[in-house]
C-alpha positions as a LaTeX table, in Angstrom:
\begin{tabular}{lrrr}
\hline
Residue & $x$ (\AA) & $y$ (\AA) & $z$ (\AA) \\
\hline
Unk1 & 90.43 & 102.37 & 65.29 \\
Unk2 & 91.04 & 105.17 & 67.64 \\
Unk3 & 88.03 & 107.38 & 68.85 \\
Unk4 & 88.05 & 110.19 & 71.66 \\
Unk5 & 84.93 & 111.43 & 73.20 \\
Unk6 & 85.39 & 114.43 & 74.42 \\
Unk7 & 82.44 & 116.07 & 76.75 \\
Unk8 & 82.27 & 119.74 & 77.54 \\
Unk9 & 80.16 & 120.61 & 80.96 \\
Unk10 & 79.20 & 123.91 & 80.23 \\
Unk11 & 80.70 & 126.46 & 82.74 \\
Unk12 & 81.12 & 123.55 & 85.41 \\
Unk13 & 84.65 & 125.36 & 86.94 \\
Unk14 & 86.66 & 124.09 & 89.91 \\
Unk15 & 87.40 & 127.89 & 91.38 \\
Unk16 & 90.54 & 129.13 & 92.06 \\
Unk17 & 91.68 & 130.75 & 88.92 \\
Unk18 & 94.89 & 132.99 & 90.35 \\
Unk19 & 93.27 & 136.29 & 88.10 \\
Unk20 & 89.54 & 135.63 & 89.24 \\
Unk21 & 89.83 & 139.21 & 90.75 \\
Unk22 & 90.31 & 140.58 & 87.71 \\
Unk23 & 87.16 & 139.87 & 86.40 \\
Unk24 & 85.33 & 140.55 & 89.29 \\
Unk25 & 84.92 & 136.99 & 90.24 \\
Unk26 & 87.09 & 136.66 & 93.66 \\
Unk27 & 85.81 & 133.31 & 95.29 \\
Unk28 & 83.70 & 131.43 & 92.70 \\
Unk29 & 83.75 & 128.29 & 92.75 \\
Unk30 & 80.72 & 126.42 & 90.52 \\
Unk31 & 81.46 & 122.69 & 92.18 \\
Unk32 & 82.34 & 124.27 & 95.58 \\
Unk33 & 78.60 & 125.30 & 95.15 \\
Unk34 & 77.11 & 122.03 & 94.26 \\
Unk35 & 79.15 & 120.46 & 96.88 \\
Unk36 & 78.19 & 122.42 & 99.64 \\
Unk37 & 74.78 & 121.27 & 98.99 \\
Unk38 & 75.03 & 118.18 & 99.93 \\
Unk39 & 72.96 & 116.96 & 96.93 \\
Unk40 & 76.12 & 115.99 & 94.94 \\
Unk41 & 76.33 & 112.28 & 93.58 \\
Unk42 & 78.71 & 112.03 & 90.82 \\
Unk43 & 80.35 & 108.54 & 91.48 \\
Unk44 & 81.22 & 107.74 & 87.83 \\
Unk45 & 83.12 & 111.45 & 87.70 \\
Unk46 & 84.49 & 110.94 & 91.12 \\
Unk47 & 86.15 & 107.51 & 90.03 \\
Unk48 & 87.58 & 109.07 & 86.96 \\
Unk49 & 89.11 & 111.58 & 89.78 \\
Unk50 & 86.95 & 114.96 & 90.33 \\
Unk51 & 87.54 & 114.78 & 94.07 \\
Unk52 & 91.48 & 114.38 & 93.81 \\
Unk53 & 92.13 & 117.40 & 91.77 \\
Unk54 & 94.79 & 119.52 & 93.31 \\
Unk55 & 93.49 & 122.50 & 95.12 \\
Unk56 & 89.89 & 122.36 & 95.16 \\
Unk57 & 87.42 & 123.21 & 97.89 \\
Unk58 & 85.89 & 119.68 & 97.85 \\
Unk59 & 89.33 & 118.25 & 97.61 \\
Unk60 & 88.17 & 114.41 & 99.78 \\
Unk61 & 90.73 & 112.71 & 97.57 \\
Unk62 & 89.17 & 109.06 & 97.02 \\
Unk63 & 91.71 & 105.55 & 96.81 \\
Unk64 & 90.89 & 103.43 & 93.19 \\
Unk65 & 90.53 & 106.33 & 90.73 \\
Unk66 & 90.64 & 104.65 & 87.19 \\
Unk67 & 91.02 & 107.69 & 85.16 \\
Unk68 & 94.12 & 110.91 & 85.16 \\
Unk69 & 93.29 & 114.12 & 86.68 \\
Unk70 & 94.17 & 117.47 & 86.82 \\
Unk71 & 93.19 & 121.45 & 86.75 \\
Unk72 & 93.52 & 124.06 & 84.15 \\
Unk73 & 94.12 & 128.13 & 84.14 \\
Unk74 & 92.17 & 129.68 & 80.98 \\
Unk75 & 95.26 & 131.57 & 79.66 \\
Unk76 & 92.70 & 133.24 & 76.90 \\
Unk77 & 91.08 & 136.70 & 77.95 \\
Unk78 & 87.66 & 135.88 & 78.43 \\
Unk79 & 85.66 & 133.67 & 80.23 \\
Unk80 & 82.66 & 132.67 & 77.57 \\
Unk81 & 81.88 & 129.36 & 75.52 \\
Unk82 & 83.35 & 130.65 & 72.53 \\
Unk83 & 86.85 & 131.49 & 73.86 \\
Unk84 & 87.00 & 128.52 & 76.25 \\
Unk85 & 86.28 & 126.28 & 73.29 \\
Unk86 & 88.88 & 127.91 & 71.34 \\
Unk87 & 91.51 & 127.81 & 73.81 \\
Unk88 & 90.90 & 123.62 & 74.90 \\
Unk89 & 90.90 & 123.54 & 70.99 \\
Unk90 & 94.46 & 124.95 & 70.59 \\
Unk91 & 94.01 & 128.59 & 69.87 \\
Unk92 & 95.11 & 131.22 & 72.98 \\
Unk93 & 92.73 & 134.19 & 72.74 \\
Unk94 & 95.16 & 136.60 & 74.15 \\
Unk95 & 92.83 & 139.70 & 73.58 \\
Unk96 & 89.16 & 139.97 & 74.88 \\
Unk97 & 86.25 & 140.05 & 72.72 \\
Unk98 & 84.52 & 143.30 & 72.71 \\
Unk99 & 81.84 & 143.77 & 75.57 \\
Unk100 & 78.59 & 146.08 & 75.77 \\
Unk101 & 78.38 & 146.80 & 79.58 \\
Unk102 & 76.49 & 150.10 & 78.08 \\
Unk103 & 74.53 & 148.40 & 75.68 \\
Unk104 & 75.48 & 148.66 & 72.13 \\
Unk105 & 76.06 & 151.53 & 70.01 \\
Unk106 & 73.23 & 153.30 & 67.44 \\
Unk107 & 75.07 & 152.82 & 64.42 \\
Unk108 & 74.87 & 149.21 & 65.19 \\
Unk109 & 71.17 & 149.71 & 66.57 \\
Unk110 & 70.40 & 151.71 & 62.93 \\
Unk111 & 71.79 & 148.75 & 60.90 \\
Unk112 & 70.34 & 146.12 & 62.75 \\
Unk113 & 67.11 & 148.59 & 61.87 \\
Unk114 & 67.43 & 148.76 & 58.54 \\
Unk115 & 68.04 & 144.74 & 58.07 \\
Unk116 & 65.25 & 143.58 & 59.81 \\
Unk117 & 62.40 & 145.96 & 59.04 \\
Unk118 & 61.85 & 145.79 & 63.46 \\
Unk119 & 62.36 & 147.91 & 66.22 \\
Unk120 & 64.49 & 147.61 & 68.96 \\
Unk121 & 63.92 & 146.85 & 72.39 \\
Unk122 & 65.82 & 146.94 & 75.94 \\
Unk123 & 69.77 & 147.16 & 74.71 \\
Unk124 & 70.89 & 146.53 & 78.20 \\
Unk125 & 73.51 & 143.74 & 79.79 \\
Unk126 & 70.42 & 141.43 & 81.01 \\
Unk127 & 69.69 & 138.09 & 82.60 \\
Unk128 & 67.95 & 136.25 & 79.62 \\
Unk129 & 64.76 & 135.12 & 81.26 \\
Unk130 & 64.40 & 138.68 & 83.52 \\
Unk131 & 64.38 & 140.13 & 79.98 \\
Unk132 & 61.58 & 138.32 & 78.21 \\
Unk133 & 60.04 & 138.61 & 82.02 \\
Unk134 & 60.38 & 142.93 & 81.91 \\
Unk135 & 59.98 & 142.98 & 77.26 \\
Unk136 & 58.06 & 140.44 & 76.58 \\
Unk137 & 54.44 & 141.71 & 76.66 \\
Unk138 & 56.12 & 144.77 & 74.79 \\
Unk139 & 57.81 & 142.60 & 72.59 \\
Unk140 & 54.67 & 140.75 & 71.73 \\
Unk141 & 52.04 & 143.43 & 71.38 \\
Unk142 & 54.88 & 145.57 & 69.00 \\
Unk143 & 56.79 & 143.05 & 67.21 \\
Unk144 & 60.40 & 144.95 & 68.15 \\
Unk145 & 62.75 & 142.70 & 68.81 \\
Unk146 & 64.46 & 141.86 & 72.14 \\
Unk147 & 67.86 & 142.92 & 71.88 \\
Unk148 & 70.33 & 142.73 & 74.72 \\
Unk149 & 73.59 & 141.43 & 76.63 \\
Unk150 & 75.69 & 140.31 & 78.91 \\
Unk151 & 79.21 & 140.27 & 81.29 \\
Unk152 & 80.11 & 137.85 & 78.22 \\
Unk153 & 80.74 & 139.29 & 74.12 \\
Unk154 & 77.48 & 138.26 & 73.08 \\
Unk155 & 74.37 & 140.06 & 71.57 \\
Unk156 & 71.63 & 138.34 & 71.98 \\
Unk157 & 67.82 & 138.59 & 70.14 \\
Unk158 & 65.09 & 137.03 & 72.11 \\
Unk159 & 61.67 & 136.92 & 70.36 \\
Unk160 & 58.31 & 134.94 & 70.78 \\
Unk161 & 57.76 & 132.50 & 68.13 \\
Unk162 & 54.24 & 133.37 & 67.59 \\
Unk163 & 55.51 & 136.85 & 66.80 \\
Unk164 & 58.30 & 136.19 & 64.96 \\
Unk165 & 58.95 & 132.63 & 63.62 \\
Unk166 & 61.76 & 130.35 & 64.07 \\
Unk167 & 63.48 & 130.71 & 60.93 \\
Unk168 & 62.87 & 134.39 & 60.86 \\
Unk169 & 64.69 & 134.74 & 63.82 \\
Unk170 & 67.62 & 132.89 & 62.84 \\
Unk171 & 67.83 & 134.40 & 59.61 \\
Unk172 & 67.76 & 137.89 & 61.45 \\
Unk173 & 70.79 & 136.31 & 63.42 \\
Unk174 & 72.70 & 136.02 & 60.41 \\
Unk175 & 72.40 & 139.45 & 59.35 \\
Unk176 & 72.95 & 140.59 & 62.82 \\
Unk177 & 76.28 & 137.96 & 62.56 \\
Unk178 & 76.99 & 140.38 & 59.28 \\
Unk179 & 76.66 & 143.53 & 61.19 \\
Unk180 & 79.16 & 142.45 & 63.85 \\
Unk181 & 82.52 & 141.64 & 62.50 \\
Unk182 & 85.75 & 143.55 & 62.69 \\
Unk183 & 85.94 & 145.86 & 66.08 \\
Unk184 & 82.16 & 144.95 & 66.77 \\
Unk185 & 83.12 & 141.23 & 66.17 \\
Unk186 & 81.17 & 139.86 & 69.06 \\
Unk187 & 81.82 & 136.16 & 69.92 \\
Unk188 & 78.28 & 134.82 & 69.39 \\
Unk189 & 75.21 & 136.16 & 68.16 \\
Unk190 & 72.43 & 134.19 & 69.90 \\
Unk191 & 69.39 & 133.63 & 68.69 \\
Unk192 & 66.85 & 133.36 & 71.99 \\
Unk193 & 63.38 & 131.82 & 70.77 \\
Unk194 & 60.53 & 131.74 & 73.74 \\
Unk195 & 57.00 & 130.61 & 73.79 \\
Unk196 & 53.24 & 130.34 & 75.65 \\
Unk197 & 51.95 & 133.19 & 77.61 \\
Unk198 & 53.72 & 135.58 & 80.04 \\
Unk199 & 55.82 & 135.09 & 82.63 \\
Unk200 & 56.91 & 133.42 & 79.27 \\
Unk201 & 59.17 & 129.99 & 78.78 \\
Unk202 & 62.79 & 129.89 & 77.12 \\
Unk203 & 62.68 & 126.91 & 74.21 \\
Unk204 & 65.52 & 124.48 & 73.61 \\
Unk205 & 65.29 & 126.12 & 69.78 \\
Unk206 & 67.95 & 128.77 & 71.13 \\
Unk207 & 70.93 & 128.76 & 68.15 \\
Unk208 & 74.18 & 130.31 & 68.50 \\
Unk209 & 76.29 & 132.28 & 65.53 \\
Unk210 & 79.91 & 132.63 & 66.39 \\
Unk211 & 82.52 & 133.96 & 64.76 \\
Unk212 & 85.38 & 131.16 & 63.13 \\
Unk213 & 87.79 & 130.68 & 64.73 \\
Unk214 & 90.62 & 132.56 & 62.93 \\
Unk215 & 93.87 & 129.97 & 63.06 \\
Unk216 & 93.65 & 126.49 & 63.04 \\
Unk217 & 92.31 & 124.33 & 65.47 \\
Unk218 & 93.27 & 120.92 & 66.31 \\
Unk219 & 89.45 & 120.35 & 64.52 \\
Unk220 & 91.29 & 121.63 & 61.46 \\
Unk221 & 94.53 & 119.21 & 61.69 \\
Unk222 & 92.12 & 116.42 & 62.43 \\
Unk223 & 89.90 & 116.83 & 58.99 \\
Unk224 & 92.96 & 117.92 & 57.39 \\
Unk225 & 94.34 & 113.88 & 58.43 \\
Unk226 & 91.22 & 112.55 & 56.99 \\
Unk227 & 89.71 & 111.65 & 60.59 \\
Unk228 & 85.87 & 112.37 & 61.18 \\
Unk229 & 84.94 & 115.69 & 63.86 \\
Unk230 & 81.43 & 114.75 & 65.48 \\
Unk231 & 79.80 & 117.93 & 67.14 \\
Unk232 & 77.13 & 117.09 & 69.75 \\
Unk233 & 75.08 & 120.20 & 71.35 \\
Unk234 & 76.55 & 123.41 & 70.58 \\
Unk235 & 79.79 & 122.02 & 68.76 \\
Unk236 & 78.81 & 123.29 & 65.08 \\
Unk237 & 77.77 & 126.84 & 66.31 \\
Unk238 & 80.18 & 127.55 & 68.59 \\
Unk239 & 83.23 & 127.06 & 65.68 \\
Unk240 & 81.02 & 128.07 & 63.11 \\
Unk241 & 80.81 & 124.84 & 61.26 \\
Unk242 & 84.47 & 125.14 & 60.27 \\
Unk243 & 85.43 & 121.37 & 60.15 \\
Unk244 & 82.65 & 119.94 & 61.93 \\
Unk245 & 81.70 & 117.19 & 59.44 \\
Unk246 & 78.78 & 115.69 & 61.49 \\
Unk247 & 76.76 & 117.43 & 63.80 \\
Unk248 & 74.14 & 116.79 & 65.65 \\
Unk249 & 72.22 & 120.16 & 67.31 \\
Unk250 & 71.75 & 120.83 & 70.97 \\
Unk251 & 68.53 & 119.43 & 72.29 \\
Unk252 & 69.17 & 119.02 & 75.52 \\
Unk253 & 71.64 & 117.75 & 78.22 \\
Unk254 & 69.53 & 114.13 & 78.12 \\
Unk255 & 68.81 & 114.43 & 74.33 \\
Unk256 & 72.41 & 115.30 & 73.27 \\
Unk257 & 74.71 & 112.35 & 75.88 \\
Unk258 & 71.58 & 110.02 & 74.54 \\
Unk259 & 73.16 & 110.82 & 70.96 \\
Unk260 & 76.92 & 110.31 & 72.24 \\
Unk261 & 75.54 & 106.61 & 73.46 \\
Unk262 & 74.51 & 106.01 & 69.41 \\
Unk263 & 77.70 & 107.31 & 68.10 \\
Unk264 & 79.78 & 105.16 & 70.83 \\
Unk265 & 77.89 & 102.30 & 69.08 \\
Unk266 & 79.02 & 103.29 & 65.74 \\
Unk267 & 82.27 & 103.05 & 63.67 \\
Unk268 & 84.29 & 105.81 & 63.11 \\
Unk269 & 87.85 & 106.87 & 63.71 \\
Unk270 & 88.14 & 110.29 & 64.89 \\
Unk271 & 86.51 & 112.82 & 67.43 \\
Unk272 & 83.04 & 113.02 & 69.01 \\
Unk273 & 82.70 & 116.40 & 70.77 \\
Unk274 & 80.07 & 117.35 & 72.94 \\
Unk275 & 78.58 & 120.39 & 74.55 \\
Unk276 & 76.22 & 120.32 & 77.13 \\
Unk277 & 74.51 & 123.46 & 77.78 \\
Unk278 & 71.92 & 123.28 & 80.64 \\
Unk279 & 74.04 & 124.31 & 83.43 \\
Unk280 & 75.12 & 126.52 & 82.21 \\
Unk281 & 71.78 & 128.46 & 80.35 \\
Unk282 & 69.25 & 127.17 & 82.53 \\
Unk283 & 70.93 & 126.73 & 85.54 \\
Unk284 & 73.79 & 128.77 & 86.05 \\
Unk285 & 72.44 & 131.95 & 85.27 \\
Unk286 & 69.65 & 131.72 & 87.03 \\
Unk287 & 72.06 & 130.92 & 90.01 \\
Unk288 & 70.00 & 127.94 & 90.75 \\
Unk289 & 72.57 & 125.17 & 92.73 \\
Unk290 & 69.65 & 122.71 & 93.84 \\
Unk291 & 69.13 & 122.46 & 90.18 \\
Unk292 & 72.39 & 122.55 & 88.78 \\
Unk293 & 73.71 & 120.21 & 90.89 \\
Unk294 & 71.04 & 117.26 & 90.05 \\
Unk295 & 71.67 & 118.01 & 86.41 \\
Unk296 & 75.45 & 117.05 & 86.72 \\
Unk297 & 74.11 & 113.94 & 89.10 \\
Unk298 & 72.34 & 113.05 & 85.77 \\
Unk299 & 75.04 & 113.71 & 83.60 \\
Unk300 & 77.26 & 111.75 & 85.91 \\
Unk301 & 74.84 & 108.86 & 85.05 \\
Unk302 & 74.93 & 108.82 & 81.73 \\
Unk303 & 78.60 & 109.36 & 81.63 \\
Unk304 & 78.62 & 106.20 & 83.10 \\
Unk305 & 77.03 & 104.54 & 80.59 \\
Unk306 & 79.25 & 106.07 & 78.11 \\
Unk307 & 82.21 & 104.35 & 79.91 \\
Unk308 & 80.23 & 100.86 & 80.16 \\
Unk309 & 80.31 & 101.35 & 75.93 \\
Unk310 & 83.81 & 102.69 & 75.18 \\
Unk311 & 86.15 & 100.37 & 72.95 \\
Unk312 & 90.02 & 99.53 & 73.99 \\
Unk313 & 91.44 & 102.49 & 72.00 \\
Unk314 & 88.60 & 104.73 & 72.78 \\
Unk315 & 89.48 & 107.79 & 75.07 \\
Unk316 & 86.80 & 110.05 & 77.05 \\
Unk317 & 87.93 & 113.60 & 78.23 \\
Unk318 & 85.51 & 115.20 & 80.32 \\
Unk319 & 85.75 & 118.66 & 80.79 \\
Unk320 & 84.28 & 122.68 & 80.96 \\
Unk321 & 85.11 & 125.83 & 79.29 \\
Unk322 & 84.73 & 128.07 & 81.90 \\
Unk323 & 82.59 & 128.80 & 85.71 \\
Unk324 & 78.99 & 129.89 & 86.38 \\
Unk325 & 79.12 & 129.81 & 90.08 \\
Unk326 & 75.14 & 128.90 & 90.86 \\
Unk327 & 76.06 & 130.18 & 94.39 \\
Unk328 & 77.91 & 133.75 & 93.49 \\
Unk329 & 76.69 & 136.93 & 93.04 \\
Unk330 & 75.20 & 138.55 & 89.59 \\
Unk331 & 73.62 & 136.06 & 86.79 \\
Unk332 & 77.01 & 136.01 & 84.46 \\
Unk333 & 79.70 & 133.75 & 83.87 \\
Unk334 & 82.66 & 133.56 & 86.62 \\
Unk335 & 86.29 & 133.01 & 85.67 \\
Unk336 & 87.55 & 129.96 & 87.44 \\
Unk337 & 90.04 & 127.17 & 86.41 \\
Unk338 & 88.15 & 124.08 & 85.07 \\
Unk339 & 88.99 & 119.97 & 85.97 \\
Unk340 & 89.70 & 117.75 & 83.30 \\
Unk341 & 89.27 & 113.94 & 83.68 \\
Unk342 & 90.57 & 111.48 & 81.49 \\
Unk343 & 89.99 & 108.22 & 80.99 \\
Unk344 & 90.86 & 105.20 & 78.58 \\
Unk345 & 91.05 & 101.24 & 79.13 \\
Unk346 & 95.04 & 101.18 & 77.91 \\
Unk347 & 95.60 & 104.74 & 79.99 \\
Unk348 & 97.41 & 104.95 & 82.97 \\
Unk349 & 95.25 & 104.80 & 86.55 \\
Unk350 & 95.29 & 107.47 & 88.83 \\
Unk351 & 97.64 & 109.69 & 87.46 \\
Unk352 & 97.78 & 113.50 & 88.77 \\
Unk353 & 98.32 & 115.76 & 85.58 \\
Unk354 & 98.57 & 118.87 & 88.31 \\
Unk355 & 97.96 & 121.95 & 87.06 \\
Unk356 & 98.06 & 122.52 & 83.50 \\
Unk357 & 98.98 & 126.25 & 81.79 \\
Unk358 & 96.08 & 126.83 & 79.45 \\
Unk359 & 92.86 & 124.38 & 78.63 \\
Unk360 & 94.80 & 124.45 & 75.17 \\
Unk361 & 96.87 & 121.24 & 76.59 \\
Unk362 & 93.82 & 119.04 & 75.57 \\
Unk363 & 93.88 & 119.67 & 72.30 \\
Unk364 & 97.37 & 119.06 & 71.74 \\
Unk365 & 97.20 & 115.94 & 73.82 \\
Unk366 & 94.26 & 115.12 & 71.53 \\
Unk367 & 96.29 & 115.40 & 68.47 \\
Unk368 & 99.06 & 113.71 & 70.02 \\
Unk369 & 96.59 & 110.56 & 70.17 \\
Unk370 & 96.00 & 110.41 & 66.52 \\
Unk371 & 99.60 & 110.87 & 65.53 \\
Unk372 & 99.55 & 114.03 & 64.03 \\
Unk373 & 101.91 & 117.02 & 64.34 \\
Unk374 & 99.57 & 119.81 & 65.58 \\
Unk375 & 99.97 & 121.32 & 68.95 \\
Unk376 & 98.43 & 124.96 & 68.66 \\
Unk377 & 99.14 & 127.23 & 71.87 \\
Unk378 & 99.39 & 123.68 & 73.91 \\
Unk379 & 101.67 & 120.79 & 75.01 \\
Unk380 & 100.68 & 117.06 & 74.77 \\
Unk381 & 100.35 & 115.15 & 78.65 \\
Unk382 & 100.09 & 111.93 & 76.31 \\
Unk383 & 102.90 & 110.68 & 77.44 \\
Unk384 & 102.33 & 111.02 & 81.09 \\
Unk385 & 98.87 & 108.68 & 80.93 \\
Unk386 & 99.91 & 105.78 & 77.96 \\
\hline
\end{tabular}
């Protein structure tokens, strides 16, 4: 019974993507950050082989690594969740997903109007918990909704959940999801709920509406082979639902790996994919490193425990889908290659994968694993590591 666990550390990025100038992100480098520190302990993601990755700044290769190694360009043009996921998925973005740096237009502004019965407030790129900081008292003594951006194709509602309830919100998402298709076809529309009394608090209640992915993903080949796709975190929003069959919400970094440990105890022959979030939406773009760096020491914990519980046929892929340097400039997302680890009982030790093309190469290794056909924009390292 083969299972793969695959984890995605949100925006966790090794540096040294070759176009990082191009997005205006020249010398990021997320676990440079954390290393410089000094408050790094990841000794369960160090023995799979984070510190002997080819080119990195904390490059202190270590002797006994038990897992295979290696970096990855993003060959899609973007540097978000939804295109990151995408591309490690098998599907090349090669054209960016519109962007607001201006805010967004009034014909969208009118519609989004005339759905929701509310105002509109702010319409500016903004950090997401400066804008409930500068809108919120607004927000709450008006009822207009929070609407703004970001560096990334997103448009994002933020609204207290005293003034506008949960399920309110989220159903405005979908009509806001609606409203932006075709050449306004954003990536995500997130729905931003916050709570208690100013300077106000983000809640973990945040839900994210992207567009499907529009060819098939190795997610698709798998269901299509009659094996089981388990989303953990963000999975199910971020494609949409399209062929997640199980899913279990974000809730947390802690929350969501404690649900990986259940399904590792479980039987099922397929895929458990997992997204966790927090350094990436509370850490990263708050450009907090003391913080981001003890939640991947946690993470590295329970990754551990993961490993203590995974079968003989069972591989674990850990992973990111693109940088938020805690330690650069601005509040967005930075474009920076990513590490992949991977690990297995029957896998090869030690193993340098170098530096791979596009993140795509996972998925079609992934496939590769279950012995079926799909590749997508990718090529298969399975044979380097069995």
């Amino acid at each position: 019974m083969k299972r793969v666990f695959w984890i995605v550390l949100d925006s966790v990025g090794c540096g040294g993507a070759p176009d990082a100038a191009d997005f205006g992100d020249a010398g990021a480098d997320t676990l440079g950050s954390c290393y410089k520190s000094g408050k790094m302990n990841v000794p369960n993601m160090e023995k799979m082989g984070l510190k002997n990755i080819d080119g990195t700044s904390f490059c202190a290769p270590i002797s006994d690594v038990t897992g295979c190694y290696c970096r990855m360009h993003e060959k899609s043009m973007g540097k978000d969740t939804t295109v990151g996921h995408w591309e490690m998925a098998g599907m090349v973005s090669p054209r960016p997903l519109p962007t607001y740096p201006n805010g967004f237009p009034e014909e969208i502004l009118q519609k989004l109007r005339e759905a929701t019965g509310r105002e509109i407030l702010c319409n500016l790129p903004y950090s997401g918990t400066d804008v409930i900081r500068d809108y919120g008292k607004e927000h709450v003594e008006t009822g207009a909704l929070i609407v703004y951006t970001s560096a990334d194709s997103v448009l994002q509602i933020a609204a207290h959940e005293d003034v506008v309830p949960i399920e309110e919100l989220y159903d405005i998402c979908h009509k806001a999801r609606e409203i932006m298709q075709g050449e306004h076809g954003v990536g995500r529309i997130i729905a931003r709920p916050f709570e208690g009394d100013w300077p106000y608090q983000r809640t973990v209640r945040r839900h994210d509406y992207s567009l499907q992915p529009p060819r098939e993903t190795v997610l698709d080949a798998l269901k299509k082979e009659g094996f089981v796709n388990i989303g953990v975190g963000k999975i199910y929003d971020i494609f949409a639902g399209k062929s997640v069959m199980v899913s279990y919400p974000n809730k947390g970094n802690s929350i969501n790996m404690e649900r990986v440990l259940d399904v590792a105890d479980s039987d099922f022959e397929g895929l458990c994919y997992v997204n966790l979030v927090d350094t990436d939406m509370i850490y990263g773009h708050r450009r907090d490193v003391p913080a981001y760096t003890q939640a991947l020491c946690d993470v590295d914990v329970q990754i551990g425990q993961l490993v203590e519980k995974l079968r003989d046929d069972d591989i674990l892929i850990v992973t990111a889908d693109h940088g938020c340097d805690p330690g650069y400039t601005g509040s967005d997302h930075t474009r920076e290659d990513v590490p992949c680890l991977v690990y297995g009982s029957k896998l090869k030790k030690g193993v340098n994968l170098g530096t791979r093309d596009t993140f795509a190469d996972m998925g079609a290794t992934i496939a590769d694993y279950f012995g079926i056909s799909y590749r997508g924009d990718g090529e298969s390292f399975l044979n380097q590591i069995v």
